[in-house]
LUMLO-112470 format. One line per 4 residues: their letters; for each residue x negated, y, z of C-alpha. Coordinates in steps of 0.1 Angstrom, whole numbers, plus 2048, in hexadecimal, padded with zeros to 3 digits. Layout:
% LUMLO-112470
A) X,Y,Z  ...
% end
This chain:
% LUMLO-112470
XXXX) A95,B74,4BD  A73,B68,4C5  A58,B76,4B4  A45,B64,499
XXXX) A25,B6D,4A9  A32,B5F,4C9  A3B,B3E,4BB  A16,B39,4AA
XXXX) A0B,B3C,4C8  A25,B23,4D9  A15,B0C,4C1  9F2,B15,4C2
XXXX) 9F2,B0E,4E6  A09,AF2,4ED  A10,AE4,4CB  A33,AEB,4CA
XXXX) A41,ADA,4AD  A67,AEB,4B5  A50,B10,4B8  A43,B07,491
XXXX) A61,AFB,486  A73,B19,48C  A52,B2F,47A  A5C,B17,45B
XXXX) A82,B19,45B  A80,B45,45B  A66,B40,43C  A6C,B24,42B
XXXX) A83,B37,415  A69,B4F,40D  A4D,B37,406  A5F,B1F,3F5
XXXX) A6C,B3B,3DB  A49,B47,3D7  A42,B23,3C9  A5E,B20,3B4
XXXX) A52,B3D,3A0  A30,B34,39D  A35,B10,393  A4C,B1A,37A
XXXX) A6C,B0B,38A  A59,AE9,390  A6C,ADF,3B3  A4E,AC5,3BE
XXXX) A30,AD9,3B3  A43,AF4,3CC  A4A,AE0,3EB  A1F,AD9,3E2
XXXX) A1E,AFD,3E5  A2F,B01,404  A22,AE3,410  9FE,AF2,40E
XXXX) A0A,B15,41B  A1A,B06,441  9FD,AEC,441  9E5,B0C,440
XXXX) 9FD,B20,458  9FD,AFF,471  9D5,B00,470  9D1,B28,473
XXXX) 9ED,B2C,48E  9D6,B37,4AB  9CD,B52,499  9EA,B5D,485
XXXX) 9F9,B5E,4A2  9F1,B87,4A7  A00,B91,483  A1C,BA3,48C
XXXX) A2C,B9A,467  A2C,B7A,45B  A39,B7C,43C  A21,B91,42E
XXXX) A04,B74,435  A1C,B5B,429  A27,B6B,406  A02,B6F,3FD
XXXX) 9F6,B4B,407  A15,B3D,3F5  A07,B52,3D7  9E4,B44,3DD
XXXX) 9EC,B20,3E0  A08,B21,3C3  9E9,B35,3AB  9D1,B18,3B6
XXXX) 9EC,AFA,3AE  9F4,B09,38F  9D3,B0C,380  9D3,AEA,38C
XXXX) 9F1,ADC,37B  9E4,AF0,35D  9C7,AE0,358  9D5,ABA,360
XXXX) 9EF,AC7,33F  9D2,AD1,32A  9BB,AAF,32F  9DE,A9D,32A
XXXX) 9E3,AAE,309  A08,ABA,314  A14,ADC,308  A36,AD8,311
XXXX) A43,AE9,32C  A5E,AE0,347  A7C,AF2,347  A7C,B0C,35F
XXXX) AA3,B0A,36B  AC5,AF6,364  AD2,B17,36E  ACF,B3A,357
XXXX) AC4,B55,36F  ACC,B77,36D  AC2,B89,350  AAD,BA6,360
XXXX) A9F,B8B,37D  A94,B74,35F  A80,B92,34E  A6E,B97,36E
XXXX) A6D,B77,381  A4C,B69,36F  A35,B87,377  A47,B92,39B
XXXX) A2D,B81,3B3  A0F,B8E,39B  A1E,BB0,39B  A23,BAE,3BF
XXXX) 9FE,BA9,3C9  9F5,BC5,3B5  A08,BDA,3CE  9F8,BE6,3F0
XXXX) 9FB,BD0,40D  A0D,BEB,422  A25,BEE,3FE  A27,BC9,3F7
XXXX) A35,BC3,421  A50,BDC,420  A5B,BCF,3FE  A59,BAA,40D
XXXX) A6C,BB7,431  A86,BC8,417  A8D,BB1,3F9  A84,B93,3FF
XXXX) A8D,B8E,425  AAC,BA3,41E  AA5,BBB,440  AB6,BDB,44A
XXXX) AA1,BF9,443  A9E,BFB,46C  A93,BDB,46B  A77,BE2,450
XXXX) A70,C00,464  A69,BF0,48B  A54,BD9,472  A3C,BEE,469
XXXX) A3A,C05,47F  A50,C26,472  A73,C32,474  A90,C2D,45D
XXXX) A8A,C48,44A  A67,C42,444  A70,C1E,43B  A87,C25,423
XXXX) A6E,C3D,411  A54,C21,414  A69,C07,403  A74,C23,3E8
XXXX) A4F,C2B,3DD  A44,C05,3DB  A61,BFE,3C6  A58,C17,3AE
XXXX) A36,C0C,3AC  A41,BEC,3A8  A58,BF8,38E  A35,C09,37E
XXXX) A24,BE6,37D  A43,BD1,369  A41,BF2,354  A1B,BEE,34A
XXXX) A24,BCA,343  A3E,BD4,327  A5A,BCA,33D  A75,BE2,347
XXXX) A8B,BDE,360  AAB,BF1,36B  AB5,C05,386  AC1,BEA,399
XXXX) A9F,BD8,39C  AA1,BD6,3C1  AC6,BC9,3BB  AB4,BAD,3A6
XXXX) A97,BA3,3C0  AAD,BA2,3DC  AC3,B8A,3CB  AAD,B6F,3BC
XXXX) A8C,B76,3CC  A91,B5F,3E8  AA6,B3F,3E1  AB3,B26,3F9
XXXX) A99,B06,3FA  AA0,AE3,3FC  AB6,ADB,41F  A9B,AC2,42C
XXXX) A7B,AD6,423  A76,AE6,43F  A79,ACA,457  A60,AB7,43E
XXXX) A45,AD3,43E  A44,AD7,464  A44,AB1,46A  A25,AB1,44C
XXXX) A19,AD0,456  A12,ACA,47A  A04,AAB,475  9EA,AB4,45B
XXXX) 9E0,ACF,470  9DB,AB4,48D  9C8,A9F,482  9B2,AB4,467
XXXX) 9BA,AA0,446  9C1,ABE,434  9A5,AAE,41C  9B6,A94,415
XXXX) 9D5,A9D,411  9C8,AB4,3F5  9BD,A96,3DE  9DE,A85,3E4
XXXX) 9ED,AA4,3DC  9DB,AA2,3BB  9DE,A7C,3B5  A09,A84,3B7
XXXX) A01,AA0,39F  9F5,A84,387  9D4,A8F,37A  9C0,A86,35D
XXXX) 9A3,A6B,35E  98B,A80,364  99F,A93,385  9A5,A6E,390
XXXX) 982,A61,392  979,A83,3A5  995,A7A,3BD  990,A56,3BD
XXXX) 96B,A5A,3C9  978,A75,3E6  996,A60,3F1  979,A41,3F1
XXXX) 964,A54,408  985,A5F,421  98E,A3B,421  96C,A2D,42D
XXXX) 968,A4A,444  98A,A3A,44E  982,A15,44E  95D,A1A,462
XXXX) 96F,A2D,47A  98A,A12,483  96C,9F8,482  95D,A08,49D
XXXX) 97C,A0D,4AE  988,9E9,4AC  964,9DB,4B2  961,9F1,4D5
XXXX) 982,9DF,4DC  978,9BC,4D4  95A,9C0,4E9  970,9CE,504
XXXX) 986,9AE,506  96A,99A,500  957,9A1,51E  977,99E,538
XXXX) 981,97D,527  95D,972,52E  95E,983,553  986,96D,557
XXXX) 970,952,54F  955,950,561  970,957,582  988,936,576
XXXX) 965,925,573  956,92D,596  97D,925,5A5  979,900,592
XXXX) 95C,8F7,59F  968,904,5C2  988,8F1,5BF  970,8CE,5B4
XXXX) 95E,8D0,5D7  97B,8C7,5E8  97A,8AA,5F7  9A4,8AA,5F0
XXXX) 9BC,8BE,5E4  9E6,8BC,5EA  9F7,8BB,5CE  9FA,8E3,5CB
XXXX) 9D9,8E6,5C6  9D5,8CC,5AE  9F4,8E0,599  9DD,8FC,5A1
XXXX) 9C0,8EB,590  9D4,8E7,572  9E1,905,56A  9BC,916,570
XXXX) 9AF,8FB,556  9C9,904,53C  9C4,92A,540  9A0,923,53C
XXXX) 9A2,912,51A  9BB,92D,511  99F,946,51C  983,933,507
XXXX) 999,934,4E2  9A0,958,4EB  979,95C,4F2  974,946,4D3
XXXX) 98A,95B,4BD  981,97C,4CB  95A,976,4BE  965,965,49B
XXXX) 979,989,499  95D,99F,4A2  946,98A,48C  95C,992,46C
XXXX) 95E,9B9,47B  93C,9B8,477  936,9AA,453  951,9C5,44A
XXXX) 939,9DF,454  922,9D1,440  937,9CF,423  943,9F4,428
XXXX) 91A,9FF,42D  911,9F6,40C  92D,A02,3F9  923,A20,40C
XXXX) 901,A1E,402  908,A1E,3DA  909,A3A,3C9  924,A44,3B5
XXXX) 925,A45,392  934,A66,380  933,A6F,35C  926,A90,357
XXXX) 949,A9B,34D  958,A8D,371  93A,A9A,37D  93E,ABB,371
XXXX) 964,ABD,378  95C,AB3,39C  946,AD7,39E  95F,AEA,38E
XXXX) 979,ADB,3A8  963,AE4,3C0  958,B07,3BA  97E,B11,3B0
XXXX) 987,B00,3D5  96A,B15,3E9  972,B34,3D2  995,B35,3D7
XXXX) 98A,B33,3FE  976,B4D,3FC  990,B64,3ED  9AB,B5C,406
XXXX) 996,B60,41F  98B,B83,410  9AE,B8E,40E  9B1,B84,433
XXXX) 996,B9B,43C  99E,BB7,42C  9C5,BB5,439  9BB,BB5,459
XXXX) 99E,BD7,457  9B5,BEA,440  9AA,BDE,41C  987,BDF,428
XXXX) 971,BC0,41C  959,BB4,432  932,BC0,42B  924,B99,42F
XXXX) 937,B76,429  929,B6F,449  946,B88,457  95E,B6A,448
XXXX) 953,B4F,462  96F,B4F,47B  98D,B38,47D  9A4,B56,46C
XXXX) 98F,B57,44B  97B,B37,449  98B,B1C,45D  982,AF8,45C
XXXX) 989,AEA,43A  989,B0C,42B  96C,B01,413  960,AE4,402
XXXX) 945,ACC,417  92D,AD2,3FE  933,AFC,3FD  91F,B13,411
XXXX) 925,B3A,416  900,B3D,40A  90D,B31,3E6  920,B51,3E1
XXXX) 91B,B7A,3E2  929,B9B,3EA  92E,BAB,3CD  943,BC9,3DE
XXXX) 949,BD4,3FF  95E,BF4,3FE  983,BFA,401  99C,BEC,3E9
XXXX) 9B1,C01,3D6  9CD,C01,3C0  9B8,C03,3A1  9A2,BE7,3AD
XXXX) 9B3,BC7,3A5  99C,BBA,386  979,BC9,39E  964,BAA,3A9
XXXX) 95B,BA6,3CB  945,B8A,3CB  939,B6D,3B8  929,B4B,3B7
XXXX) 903,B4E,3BB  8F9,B34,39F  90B,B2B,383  913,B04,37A
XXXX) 915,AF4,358  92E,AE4,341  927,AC1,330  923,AD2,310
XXXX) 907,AEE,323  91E,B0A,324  917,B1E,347  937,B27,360
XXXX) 932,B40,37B  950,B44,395  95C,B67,39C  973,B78,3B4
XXXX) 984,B93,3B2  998,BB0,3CA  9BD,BA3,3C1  9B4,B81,3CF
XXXX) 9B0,B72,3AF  993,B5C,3A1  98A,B57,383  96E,B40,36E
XXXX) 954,B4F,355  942,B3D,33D  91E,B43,32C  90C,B36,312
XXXX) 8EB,B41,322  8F3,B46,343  8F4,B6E,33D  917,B82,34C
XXXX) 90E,BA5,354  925,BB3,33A  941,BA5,34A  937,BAB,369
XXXX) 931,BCB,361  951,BD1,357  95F,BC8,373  948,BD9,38A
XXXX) 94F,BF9,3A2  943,C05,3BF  961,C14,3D2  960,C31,3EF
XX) 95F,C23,410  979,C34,425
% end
């Protein structure tokens, strides 16, 4: 079977939509149950989820392309994105004054898988990377212990004592959660942890996926992502104002195409005419002509007032191209209009998108120079951390700080690493400062006087550096 890594590549290089295609149909399964659990059961907020996750994977192939496990990056940006979507959703439930929620499942699940099911994927991250991958290569992908073992790089035997200790640590975390599980907890995972997804999914990922990656609308397809998601007023205005700006950048850029066009066909309709002209008055110096060349004469006289209302219409065209420009420079040109509350809850949106970035990017990093984070943000500037589209337009690496740079441990998850420069305010003058910490999570502060050195104080260590 061909390699994952190979395939990227295929991709990368020749932008094989069968080579992706086959990435999506191995992992679909995977990602798709990763969403399920985070959205609480919700079917479309998943597909969202794993829409966002292959779009990403489409984007980043080049350079995924020499992981030799997959599935590892996969689980955790399935995590990511479903973390993001459903602070989201959240959010649009809480301005929309709903408290009820959707029911989870038609279906009762086991007993045991129920008990676990909501806090598996947080549990998960808590683990190691090199404990969380043989737990993935085990459970979820359902892989002989050989298998698991060729992997990552041991024997059997040393596989099987891999899986062994991450399940018990796993075991530890549902434990410290007040959840206790059986004996047969691998039993359980292996069953429900990865379910079938929808037949046509991963034929409509690829297809999406390939062609958001192509032509670099990722942008975009975020706010429509969030209109479908049906957000309050305050969301839609933010939205509204970004898809305004797409569309224009959309409409100005098909003027220009259209009006190099028109002047194009302009210019050889004036050239054909000038040639039927010069012919005419050749053919009138005659001093006779037979009867074909009168027929001749004709026919060039007709195709010359053809020529003249296509010449005719052509201008009246390129003079309405024109006043469109107009009309789309000074929309362009006003300024829009945001409440402070819209305005507000466009920063937020904004430093939750870069954050969140940042974060996945960090996690990147440190995966790939075992747990190690990087000693500048400048370090995060490649294609395989901070790829175009990674952060907002308006967000700059310069807005944020290291606030570690050592090795992560297991008793690290709630350490910050680094943290938004200067805080931003509410409506009502409350301050929020944007945090992230070494599990890959983000998380908002708020200030009444812009002071947070207990918390981060907290939440501070400096770790060895091994």
């Amino acid at each position: 079977m061909t390699p994952d890594s190979e395939l990227l590549r295929r991709f990368a290089k020749t932008n094989s939509e069968d080579a992706f295609c086959e990435v999506v149909r191995r992992h679909v399964n995977l990602v798709y149950s990763v969403a399920m659990r985070r959205m609480n059961g919700d079917e479309h907020l998943a597909k969202d989820v794993a829409q966002t996750v292959f779009v990403d994977l489409a984007r980043k192939a080049a350079a995924l392309s020499r992981h030799s496990n997959l599935a590892g990056w996969l689980y955790t940006s399935a995590y990511f994105a479903g973390a993001k979507i459903a602070r989201t959703e959240n959010r649009r439930r809480e301005r929309e004054e709903k408290f009820m929620r959707e029911p989870i499942s038609d279906i009762a699940p086991d007993a045991d898988w129920e008990k676990i099911r909501p806090t598996l994927d947080d549990a998960m991250h808590e683990l190691k990377e090199s404990d969380r991958q043989a737990l993935l290569l085990r459970y979820f992908e359902n892989r002989q212990y050989t298998e698991v073992g060729a992997k990552l790089g041991l024997n059997e035997n040393a596989a099987r004592m891999r899986v062994e200790r991450a399940l018990e640590k796993l075991r530890a975390l549902f434990a410290k959660r007040g959840i206790a599980t059986t004996v047969a907890l691998a039993s359980v995972i292996s069953a429900n942890a990865v379910q079938t997804a929808p037949a046509s999914l991963a034929t409509v990922l690829t297809t999406a996926s390939v062609t958001v990656a192509g032509t670099g609308t990722f942008t975009l397809l975020k706010i429509m992502t969030l209109t479908q998601l049906k957000f309050a007023a305050g969301v839609i205005v933010v939205a509204g104002a970004a898809t305004l700006y797409m569309h224009q950048q959309q409409i100005q850029n098909k003027l220009h195409a259209e009006n190099d066009a028109l002047g194009q066909q302009l210019t050889q309709l004036q050239s054909d005419d000038e040639s039927l002209s010069n012919r005419l008055a050749d053919a009138g110096q005659a001093k006779s002509l037979s009867d074909d060349q009168i027929e001749e004469l004709l026919k060039l006289r007709g195709e010359v007032g053809v020529l003249r209302e296509q010449t005719n219409g052509l201008e009246e065209a390129r003079q309405q191209n024109l006043q469109l420009r107009a009309q789309l420079k000074a929309v362009q040109s006003q300024p829009l209009q945001l409440s402070p509350d819209d305005r507000y809850t466009l920063d937020h949106e904004h430093a939750i998108q870069a954050i969140e970035g940042l974060a996945s990017a960090m996690h990147s990093y440190a995966e790939d120079h075992n747990g190690q984070f990087p000693d500048s943000l400048s370090e995060l500037q490649t294609p395989a951390y901070l790829g175009s589209g990674s952060l907002p337009d308006n967000a700059q690496l310069d807005d944020y700080e290291l606030m570690n740079t050592g090795v992560v441990n297991d008793g690290m998850t709630n350490t910050l690493v680094f943290r938004q420069i200067t805080p931003y305010q509410r409506p009502d003058g409350e301050w929020v400062r944007e945090y992230g910490l070494a599990s890959g999570t983000v998380t908002s502060q708020y200030s009444t006087n812009g002071d947070y050195g207990v918390f981060e104080q907290q939440h501070s260590a400096t770790p060895s550096n091994q």
